[in-house]
LUMTOR-415631 format. One record per residue (C-alpha): residue in three letters; residue number from 1; x, y, z. Coordinates in nm, 3 decimals. Each point is the difference from the previous one (the first is absolute). Layout:
BEGIN
{residuo->ALA | num->NUM | c1->X | c2->Y | c3->Z}
...
***
This chain:
BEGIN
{residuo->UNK | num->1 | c1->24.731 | c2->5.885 | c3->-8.926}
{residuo->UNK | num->2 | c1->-0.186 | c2->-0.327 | c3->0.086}
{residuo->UNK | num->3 | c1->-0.141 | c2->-0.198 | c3->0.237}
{residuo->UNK | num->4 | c1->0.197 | c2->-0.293 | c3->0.136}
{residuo->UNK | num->5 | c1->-0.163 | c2->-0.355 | c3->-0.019}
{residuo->UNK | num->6 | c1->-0.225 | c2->-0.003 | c3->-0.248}
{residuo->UNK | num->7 | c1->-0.011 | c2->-0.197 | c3->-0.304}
{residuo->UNK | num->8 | c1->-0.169 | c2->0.034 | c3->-0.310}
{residuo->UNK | num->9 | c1->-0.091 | c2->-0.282 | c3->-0.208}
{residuo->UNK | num->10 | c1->-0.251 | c2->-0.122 | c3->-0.254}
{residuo->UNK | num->11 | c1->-0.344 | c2->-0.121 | c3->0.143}
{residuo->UNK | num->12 | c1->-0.107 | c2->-0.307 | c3->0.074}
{residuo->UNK | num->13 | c1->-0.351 | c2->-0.189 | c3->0.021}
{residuo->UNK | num->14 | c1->0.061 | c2->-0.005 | c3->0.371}
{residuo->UNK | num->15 | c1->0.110 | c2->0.347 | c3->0.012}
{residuo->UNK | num->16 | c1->-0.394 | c2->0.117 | c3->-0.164}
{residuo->UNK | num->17 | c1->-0.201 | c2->0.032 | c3->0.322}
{residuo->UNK | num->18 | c1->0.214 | c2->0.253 | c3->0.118}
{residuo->UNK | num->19 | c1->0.054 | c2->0.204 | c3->-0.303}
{residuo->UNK | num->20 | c1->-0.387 | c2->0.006 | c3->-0.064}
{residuo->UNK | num->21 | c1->-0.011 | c2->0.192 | c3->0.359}
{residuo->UNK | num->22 | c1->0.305 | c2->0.239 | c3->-0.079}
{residuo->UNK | num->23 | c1->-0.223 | c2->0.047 | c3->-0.357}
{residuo->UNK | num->24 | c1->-0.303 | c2->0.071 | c3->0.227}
{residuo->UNK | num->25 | c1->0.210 | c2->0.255 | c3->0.201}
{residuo->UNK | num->26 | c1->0.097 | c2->0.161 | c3->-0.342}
{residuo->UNK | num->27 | c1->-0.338 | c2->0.003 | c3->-0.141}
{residuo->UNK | num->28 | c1->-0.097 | c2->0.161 | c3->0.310}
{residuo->UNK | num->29 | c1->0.263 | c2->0.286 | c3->-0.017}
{residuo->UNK | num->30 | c1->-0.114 | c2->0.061 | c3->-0.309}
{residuo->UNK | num->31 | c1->-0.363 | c2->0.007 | c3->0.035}
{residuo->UNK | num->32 | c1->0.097 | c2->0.267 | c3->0.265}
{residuo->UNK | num->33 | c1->0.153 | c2->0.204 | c3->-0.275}
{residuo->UNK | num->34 | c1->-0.269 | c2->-0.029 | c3->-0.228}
{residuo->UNK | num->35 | c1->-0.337 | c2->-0.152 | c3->0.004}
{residuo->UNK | num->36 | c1->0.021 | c2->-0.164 | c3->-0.365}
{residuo->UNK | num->37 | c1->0.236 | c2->-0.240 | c3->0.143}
{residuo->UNK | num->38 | c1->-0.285 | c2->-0.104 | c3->0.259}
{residuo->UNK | num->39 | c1->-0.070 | c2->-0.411 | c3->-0.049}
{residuo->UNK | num->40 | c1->-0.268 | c2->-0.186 | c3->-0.038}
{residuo->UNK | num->41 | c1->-0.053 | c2->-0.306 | c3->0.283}
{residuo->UNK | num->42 | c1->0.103 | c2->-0.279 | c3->-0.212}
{residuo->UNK | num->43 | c1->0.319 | c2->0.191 | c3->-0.097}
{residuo->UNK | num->44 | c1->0.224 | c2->-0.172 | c3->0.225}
{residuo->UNK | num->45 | c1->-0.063 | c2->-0.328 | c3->-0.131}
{residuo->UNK | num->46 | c1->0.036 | c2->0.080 | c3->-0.363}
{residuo->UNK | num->47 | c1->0.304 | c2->0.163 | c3->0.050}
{residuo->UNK | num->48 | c1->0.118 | c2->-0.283 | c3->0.207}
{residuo->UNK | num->49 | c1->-0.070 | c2->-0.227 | c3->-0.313}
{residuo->UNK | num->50 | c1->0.142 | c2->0.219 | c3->-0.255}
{residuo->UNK | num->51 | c1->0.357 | c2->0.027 | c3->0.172}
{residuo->UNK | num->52 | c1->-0.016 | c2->-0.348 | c3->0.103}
{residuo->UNK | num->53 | c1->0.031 | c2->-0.065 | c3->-0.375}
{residuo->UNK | num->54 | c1->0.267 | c2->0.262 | c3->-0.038}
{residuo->UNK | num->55 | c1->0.231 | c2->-0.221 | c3->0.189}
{residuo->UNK | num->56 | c1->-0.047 | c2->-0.248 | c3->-0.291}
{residuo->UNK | num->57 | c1->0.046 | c2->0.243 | c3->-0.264}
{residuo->UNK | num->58 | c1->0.366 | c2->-0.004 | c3->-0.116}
{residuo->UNK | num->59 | c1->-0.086 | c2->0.383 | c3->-0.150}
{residuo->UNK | num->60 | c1->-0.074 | c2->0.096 | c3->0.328}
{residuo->UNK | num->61 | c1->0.220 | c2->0.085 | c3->0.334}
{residuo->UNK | num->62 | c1->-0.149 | c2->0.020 | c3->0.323}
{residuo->UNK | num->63 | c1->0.270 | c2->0.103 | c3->0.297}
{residuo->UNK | num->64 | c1->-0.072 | c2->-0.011 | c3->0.367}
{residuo->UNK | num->65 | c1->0.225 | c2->0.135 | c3->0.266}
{residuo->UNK | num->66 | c1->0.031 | c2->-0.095 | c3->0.363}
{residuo->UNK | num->67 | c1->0.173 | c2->0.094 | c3->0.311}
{residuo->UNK | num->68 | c1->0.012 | c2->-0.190 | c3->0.329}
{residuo->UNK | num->69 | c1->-0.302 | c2->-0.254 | c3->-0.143}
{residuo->UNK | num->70 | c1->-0.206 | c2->0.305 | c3->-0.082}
{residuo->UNK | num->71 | c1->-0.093 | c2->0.084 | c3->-0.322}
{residuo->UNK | num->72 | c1->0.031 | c2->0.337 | c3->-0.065}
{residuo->UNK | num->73 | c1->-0.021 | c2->0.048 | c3->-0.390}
{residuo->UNK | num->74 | c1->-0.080 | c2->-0.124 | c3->-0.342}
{residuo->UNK | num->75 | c1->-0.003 | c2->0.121 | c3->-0.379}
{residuo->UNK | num->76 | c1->-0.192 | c2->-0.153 | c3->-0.228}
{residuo->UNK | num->77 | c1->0.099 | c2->0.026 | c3->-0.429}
{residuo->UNK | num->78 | c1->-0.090 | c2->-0.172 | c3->-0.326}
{residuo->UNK | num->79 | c1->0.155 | c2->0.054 | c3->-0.362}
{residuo->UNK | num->80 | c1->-0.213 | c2->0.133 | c3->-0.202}
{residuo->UNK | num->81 | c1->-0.040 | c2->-0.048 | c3->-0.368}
{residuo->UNK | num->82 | c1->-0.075 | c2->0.375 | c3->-0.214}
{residuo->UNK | num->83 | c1->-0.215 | c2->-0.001 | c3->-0.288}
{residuo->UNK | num->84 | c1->0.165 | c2->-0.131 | c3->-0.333}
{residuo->UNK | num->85 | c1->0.039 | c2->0.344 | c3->-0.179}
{residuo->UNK | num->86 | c1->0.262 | c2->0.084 | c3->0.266}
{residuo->UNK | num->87 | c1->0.390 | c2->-0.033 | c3->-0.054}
{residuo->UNK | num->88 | c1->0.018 | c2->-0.065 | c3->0.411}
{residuo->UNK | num->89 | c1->-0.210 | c2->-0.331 | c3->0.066}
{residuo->UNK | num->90 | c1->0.056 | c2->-0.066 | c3->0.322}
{residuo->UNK | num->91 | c1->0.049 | c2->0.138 | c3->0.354}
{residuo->UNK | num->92 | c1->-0.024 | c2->-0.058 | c3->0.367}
{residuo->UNK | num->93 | c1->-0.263 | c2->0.158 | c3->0.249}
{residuo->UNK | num->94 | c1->-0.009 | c2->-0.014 | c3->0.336}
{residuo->UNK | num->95 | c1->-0.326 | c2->0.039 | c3->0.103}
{residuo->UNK | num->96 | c1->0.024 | c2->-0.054 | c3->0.386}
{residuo->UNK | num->97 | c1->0.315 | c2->0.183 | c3->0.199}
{residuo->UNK | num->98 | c1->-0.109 | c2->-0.001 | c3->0.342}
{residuo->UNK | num->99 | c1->0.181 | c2->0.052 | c3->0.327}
{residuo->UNK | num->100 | c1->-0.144 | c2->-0.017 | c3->0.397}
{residuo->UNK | num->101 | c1->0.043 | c2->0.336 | c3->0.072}
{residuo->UNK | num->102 | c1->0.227 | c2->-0.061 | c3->0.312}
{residuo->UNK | num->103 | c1->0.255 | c2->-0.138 | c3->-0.243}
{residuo->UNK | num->104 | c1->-0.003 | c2->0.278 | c3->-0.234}
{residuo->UNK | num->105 | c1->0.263 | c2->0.219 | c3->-0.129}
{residuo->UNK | num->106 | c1->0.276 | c2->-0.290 | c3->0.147}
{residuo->UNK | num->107 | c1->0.081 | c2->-0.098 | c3->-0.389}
{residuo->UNK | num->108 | c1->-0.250 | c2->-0.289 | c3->-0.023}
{residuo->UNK | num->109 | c1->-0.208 | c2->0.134 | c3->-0.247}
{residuo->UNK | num->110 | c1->0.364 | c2->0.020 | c3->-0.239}
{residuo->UNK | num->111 | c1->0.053 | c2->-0.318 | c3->0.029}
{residuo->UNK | num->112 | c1->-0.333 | c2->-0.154 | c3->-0.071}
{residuo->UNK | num->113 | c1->0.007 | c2->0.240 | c3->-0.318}
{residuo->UNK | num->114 | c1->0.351 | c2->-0.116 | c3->-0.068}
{residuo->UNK | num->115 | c1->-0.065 | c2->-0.352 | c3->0.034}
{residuo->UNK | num->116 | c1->-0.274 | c2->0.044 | c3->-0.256}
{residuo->UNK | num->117 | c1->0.199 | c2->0.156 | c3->-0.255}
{residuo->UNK | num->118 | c1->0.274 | c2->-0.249 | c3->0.011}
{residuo->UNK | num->119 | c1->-0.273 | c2->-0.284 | c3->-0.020}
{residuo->UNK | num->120 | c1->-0.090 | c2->0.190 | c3->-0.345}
{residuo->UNK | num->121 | c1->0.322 | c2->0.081 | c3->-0.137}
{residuo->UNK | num->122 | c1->0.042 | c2->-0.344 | c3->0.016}
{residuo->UNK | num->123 | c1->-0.284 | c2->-0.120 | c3->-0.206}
{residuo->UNK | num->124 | c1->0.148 | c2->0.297 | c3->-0.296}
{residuo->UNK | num->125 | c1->-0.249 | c2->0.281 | c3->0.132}
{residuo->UNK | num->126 | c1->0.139 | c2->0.322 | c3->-0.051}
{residuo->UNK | num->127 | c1->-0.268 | c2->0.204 | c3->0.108}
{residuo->UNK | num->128 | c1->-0.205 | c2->0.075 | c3->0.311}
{residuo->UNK | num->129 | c1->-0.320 | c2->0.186 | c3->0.123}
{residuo->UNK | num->130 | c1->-0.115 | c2->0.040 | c3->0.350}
{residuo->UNK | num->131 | c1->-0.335 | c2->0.116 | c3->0.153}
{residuo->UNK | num->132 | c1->-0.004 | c2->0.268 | c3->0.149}
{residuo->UNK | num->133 | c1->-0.297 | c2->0.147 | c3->0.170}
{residuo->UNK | num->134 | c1->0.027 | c2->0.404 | c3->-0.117}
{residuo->UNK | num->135 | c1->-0.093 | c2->0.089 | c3->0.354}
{residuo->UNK | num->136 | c1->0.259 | c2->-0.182 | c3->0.177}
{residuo->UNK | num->137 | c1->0.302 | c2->0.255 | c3->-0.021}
{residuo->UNK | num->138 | c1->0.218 | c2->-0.212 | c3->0.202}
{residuo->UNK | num->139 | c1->-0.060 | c2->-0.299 | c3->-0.238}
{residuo->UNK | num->140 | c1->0.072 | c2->0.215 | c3->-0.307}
{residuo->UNK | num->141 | c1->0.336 | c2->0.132 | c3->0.193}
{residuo->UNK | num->142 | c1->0.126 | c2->-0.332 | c3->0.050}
{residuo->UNK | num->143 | c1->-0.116 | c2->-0.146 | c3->-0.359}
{residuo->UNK | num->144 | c1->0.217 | c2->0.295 | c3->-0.105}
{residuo->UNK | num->145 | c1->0.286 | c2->-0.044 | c3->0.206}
{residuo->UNK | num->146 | c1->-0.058 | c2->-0.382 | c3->-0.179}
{residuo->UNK | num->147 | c1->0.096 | c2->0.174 | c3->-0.317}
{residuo->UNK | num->148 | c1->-0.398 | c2->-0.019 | c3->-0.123}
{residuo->UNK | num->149 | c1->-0.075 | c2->0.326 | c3->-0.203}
{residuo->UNK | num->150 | c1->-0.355 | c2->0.107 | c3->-0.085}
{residuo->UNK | num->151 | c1->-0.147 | c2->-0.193 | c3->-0.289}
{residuo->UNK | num->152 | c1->-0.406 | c2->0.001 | c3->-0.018}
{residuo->UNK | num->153 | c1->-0.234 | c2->0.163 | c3->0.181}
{residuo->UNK | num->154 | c1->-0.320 | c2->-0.137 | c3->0.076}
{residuo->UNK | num->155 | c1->-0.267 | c2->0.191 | c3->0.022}
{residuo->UNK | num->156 | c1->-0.333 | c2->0.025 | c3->0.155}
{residuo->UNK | num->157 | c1->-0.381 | c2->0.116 | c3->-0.026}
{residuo->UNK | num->158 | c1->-0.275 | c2->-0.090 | c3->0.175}
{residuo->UNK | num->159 | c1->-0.354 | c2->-0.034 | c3->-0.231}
***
């Protein structure tokens, strides 16, 4: 399974205008799925600033993928240091796995996650964590099929 002609590589500054509308396309989805995830209307530029420095940050990994001159994907991840009374210091997360829905389901999704674990193995990470939003059961399925197992559960209460 694939799709032919697309390429996934890191991000660059160039590439940021266009993965701040695929993040807006997410952040839609998921607002859809659950109202907590609604943003407020200076999001986009904050979030624009914060993984604009990400592509400085050696810790961090940010992956788009393209097809045809479209971009149709991006993950976003950052090691992550535990606190100090834990043997395991440090791990990946990717916070940001997002594919246009027309390209789902064609293996892209793999191979942004993929790419991102080999960019941590690299830098001695052994471990990773993924968000997941509990509600998204096709997100979970594929984290799974990652080889991700259950680890913490957030939960939450309204006061």
């Amino acid at each position: 399974m694939g799709e032919q002609g697309v390429t996934v590589r890191r991000a660059e500054a160039r590439d940021m205008a266009f993965v701040v509308e695929l993040w807006k396309s997410m952040s839609e989805e998921l607002a859809r799925c659950d109202e907590r995830y609604a943003l407020r209307p200076d999001a986009e530029i904050m979030w624009a600033r914060w993984a604009g420095q990400r592509l400085r940050d050696a810790d961090s990994c940010l992956l788009v993928a393209e097809s045809g001159g479209e971009y149709i994907g991006y993950l976003l991840a950052h090691a992550d240091e535990a606190q100090p009374i834990f043997a395991q210091r440090r791990h990946a997360t990717i916070t940001d796995l997002y594919v246009a829905p027309q390209h789902r389901r064609k293996g892209i999704a793999r191979r942004l996650a993929e790419g991102a674990i080999e960019f941590f193995k690299k830098r001695g990470i052994q471990h990773a964590r993924m968000n997941v939003l509990a509600k998204n059961a096709a997100a979970r399925a594929f984290a799974e099929k990652m080889g991700f197992v259950d680890f913490l559960f957030r939960m939450w209460k309204t006061l």
